[in-house]
N, C-alpha and C positions, 0 to 999 in steps of 0.2 A: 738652668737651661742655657750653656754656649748656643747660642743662634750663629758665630760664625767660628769654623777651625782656621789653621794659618794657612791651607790653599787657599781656602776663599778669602780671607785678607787679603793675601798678596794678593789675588786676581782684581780683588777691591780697586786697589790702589794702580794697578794697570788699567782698569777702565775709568778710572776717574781724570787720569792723566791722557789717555787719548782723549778722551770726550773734552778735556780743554783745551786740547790742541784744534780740533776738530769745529768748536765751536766760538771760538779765537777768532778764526778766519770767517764765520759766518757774524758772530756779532760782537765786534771789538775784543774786547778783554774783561768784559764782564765774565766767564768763566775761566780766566787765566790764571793759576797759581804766580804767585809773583815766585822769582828764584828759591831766596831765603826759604818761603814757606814750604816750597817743592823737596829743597833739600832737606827740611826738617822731616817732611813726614816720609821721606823716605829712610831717613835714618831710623825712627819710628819703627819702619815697617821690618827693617832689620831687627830691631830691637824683639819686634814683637814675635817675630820670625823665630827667633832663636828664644820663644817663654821669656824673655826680659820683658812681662808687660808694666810691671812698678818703674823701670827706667823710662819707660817710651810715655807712661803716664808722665812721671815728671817733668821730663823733655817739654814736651805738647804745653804745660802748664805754666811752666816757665815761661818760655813764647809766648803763652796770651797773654801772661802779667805785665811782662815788658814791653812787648811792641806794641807801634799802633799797625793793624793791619785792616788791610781791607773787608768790607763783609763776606765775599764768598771764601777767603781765605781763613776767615773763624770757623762759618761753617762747616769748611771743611775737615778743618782740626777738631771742632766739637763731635763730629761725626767718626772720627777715628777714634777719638773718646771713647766717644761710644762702646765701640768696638771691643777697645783694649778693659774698660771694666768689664762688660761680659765674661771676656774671655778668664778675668779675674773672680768673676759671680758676684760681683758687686753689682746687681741688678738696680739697687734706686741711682746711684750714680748714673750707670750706663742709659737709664731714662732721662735721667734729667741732662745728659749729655747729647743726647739723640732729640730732645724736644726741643734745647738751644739750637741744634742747629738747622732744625727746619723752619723755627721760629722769626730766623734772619732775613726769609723769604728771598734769601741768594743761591739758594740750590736751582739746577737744571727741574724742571718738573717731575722728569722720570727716578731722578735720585730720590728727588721728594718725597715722591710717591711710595718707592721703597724703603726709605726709611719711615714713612707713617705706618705700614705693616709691620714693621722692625717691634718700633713703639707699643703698637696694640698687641703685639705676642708678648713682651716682657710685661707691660702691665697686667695683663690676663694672667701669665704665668705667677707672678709674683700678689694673683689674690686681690687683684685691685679692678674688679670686673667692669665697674661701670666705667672708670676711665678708659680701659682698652678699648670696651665700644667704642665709645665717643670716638677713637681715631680709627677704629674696624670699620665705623660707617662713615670715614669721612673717606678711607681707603676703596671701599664697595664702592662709592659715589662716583670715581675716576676708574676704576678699574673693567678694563673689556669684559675680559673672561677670566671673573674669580675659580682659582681653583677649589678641587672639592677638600681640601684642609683649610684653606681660609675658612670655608662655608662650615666645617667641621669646628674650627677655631671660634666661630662665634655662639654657634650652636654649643656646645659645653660652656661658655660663658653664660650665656641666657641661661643655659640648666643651671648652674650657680645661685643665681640671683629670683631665682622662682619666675624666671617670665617666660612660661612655656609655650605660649601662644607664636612668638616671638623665636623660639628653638626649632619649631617644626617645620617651617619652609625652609632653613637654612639644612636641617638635619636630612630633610628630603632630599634635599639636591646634591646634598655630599655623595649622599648614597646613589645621586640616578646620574652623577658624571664621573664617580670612579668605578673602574674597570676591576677593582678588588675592592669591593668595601671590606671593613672589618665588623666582626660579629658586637664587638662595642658602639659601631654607628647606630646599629639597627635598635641595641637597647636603648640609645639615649632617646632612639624617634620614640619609641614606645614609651616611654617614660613621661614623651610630651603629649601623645594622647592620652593615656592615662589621665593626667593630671589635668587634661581639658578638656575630659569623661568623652572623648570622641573614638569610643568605644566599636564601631561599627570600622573606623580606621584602623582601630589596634586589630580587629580580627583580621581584617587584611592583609595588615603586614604580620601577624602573627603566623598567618596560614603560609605567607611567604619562611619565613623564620627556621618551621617545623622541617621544612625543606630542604632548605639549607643546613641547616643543624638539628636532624633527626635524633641526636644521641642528646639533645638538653632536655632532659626530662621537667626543667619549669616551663619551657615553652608550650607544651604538649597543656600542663596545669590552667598555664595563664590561658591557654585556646577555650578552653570547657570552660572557664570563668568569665570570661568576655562572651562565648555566648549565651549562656546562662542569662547574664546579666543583660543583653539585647532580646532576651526571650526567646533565643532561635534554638530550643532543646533540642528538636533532632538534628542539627548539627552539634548541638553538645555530645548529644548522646552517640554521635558515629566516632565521634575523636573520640571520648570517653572508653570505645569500644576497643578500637583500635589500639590504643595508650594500656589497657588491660589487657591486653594479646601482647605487647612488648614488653609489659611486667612493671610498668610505670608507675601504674596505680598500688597505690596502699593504703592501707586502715582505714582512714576518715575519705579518702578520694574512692574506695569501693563500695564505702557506703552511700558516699553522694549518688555513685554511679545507679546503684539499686533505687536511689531514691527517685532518679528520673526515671527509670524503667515504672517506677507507680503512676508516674505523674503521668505518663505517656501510657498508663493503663496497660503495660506489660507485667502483671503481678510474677510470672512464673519464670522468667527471666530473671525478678527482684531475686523471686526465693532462691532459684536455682544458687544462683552468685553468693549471695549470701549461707546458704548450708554447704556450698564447699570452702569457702573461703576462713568461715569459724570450724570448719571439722578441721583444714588443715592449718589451723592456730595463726591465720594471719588477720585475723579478726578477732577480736576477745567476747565471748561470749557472755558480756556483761546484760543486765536485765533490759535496758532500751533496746541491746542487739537482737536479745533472742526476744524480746517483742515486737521489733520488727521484721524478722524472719518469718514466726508464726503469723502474723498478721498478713503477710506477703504467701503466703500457702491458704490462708483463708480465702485472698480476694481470687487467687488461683481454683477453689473451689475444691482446695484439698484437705478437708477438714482432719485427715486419719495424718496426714504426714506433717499438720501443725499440733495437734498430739502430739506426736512424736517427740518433734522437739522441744514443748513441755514440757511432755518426761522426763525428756534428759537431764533438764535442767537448772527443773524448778527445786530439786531438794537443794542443789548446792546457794543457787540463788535466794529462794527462803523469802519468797515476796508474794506478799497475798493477793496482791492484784495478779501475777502469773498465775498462783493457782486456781485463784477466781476464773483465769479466761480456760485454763485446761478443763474445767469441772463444767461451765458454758458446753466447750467443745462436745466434751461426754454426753450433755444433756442433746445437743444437735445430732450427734450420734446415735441417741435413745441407746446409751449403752448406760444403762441404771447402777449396775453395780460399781461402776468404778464413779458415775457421776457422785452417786452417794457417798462411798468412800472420801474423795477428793473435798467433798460439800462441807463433811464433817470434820475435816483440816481446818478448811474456811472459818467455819463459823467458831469453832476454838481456839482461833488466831488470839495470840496477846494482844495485836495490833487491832480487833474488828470493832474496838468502840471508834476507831477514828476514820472509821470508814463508815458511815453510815451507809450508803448508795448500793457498796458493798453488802453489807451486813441485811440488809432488807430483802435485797434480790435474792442471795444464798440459801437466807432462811426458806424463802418460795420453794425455790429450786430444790431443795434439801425435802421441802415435805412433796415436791412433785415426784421426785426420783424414788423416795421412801415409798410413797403410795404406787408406783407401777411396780417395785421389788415385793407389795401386800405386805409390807410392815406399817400396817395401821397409825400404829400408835407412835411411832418417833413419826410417821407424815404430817397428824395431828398438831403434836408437839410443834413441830417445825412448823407450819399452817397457822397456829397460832400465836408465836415469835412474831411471825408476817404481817398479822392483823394490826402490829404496834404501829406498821409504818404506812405514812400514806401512803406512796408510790406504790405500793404490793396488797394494801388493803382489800380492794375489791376484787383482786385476782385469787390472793390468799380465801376469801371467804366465797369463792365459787368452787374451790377446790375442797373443804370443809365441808360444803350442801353435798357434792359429789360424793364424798366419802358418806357422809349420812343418810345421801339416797341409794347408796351401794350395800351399805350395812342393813338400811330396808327393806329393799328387795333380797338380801340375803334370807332376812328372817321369816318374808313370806313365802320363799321356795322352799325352805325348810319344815313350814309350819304345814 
């Protein structure tokens, strides 16, 4: 990081020579270059002028070793130091040339002052964050009206060093005194809320954000997460909306979205979104999807079109619990033959020993659906399967009297 080119040099060195002309006549010759040193650093400044900065180093170096000169006259040779490694990239030099010479406490204050900003940008730059504070805040302490890159300078230092708390006022004010911030200010503020869970501020500047940069599709992300995460769903769920009308959303973010449409007891919304989105393959219609699709059709109250999607799905899928809730569905439907059907998949599952809960209910179910189709004896069967389990026991052995009392009265209208 050159911090100065040879305009600003030279213009350096012309305000440093009026201002000791100027302030000569005000207070002695406390800021007077003496001759000798004057003509040094202007040969110097020639030097450096024409990229000779290794001659104009030497020069300057010479000079302190040999003579005795006064203190504002090191200073201000250390401070063209300065200068001259920068412009070489010899950044630890150019500090420690720039720290001697504010060090001598023979600078005017205003130079001073300038060069302690000097200071905290080269050490910040050069990865050395907490020393640059140290002079960023001794520079803030004198300074009227920090610009909003000082205020941006320290704020990405603080982001360095994990002190977010510490990044946020500085990061805010870059942004509410420049007249163009940049889209990287705004992420660093966000970064500091984030990190100091002041999540009710991230939405804020987040809603700002979306604004301004409608085409970032993580900002749109990060909106529906932060309010999510402040509990404000239906402000999730209008962004959420929104952000799936501009195509934003995908896979797992349109599943989220369904997922609040439940939470907010809009089931038919869920399903809706969900049965177009896996018909046209941008959802995979793996067995959690298509059970939460039929699920979302059920709380809808559409029990034929969460069928449906069973259908379709469960041979390729080949999971018993899917066929368990299709064969459910049949039975809510009192559509016997296909519950039956579906029941006796079930219960000949390789898998139904490891399902008990499975395996019990089925069995019911199985002799329920048998017994309204008048196939006696698999309802029996199945009925008695039932009897093994608690849970089904006394339902299974009411279903068993029924048949008994059925076959009774058969044999007395007959008789």
């Amino acid at each position: 990081m050159k911090i100065m080119n040879r305009s600003r040099l030279f213009l350096i060195f012309l305000l440093l020579c009026l201002s000791c002309v100027v302030q000569a006549k005000e207070e002695d010759t406390r800021y007077l270059l003496s001759k000798k040193t004057y003509e040094l650093l202007n040969d110097a400044r020639v030097a450096m002028d024409e990229d000779n900065y290794q001659i104009a180093v030497q020069k300057l170096n010479v000079y302190l070793n040999k003579e005795e000169i006064k203190a504002y006259d090191k200073a201000v040779i250390k401070q063209t130091l300065g200068y001259a490694y920068n412009a070489q990239e010899d950044y630890q030099r150019s500090i420690e040339s720039f720290v001697q010479s504010v060090s001598t406490d023979a600078l005017p204050d205003k130079v001073r002052h300038e060069i302690t900003y000097i200071i905290a940008q080269l050490y910040i730059h050069s990865e050395k964050y907490v020393e640059g504070l140290s002079y960023l805040d001794k520079w803030f302490e004198k300074e009227a009206n920090p610009s909003a890159d000082a205020h941006l300078l320290a704020a990405s230092a603080y982001y360095q060093i994990n002190q977010f708390k510490k990044l946020i006022p500085h990061a805010k004010t870059a942004i509410e005194k420049s007249a163009t911030p940049q889209q990287s200010w705004y992420e660093l503020l966000i970064a500091g809320y984030y990190e100091t869970k002041r999540f009710r501020d991230a939405a804020l500047l987040l809603e700002t954000m979306i604004t301004k940069y409608p085409d970032n599709d993580s900002y749109w992300l990060q909106l529906i997460a932060v309010y999510q995460q402040n509990k404000q769903e239906k402000k999730a769920l209008a962004i959420s909306e929104l952000a799936y009308e501009k195509g934003i959303l995908k896979g797992e973010d349109i599943i989220q979205l369904a997922q609040t449409y439940l939470y907010l007891q809009l089931p038919l919304e869920a399903a809706e979104i969900l049965d177009s989105e896996i018909n046209n393959g941008t959802i995979k219609p793996s067995k959690e999807n298509i059970e939460l699709l039929s699920n979302s059709w059920l709380l809808a109250h559409d029990e034929e079109k969460a069928a449906l999607v069973l259908e379709r799905h469960v041979a390729k899928i080949n999971d018993i619990s899917l066929n368990f809730k299709l064969a459910h569905i049949y039975v809510d439907l009192e559509n016997w033959d296909k519950a039956e059907q579906t029941l006796e998949t079930v219960v000949t599952d390789k898998n139904i020993k490891t399902q008990s809960k499975i395996e019990a209910t089925a069995w019911l179910l199985l002799g329920i659906s048998s017994y309204h189709r008048e196939n006696t004896v698999r309802s029996k069967q199945a009925l008695n399967k039932a009897l093994a389990f608690k849970e089904t026991r006394d339902h299974a052995r009411w279903w068993l009297n029924q048949i008994e009392e059925d076959t009774s009265n058969e044999q007395s209208n007959n008789s």
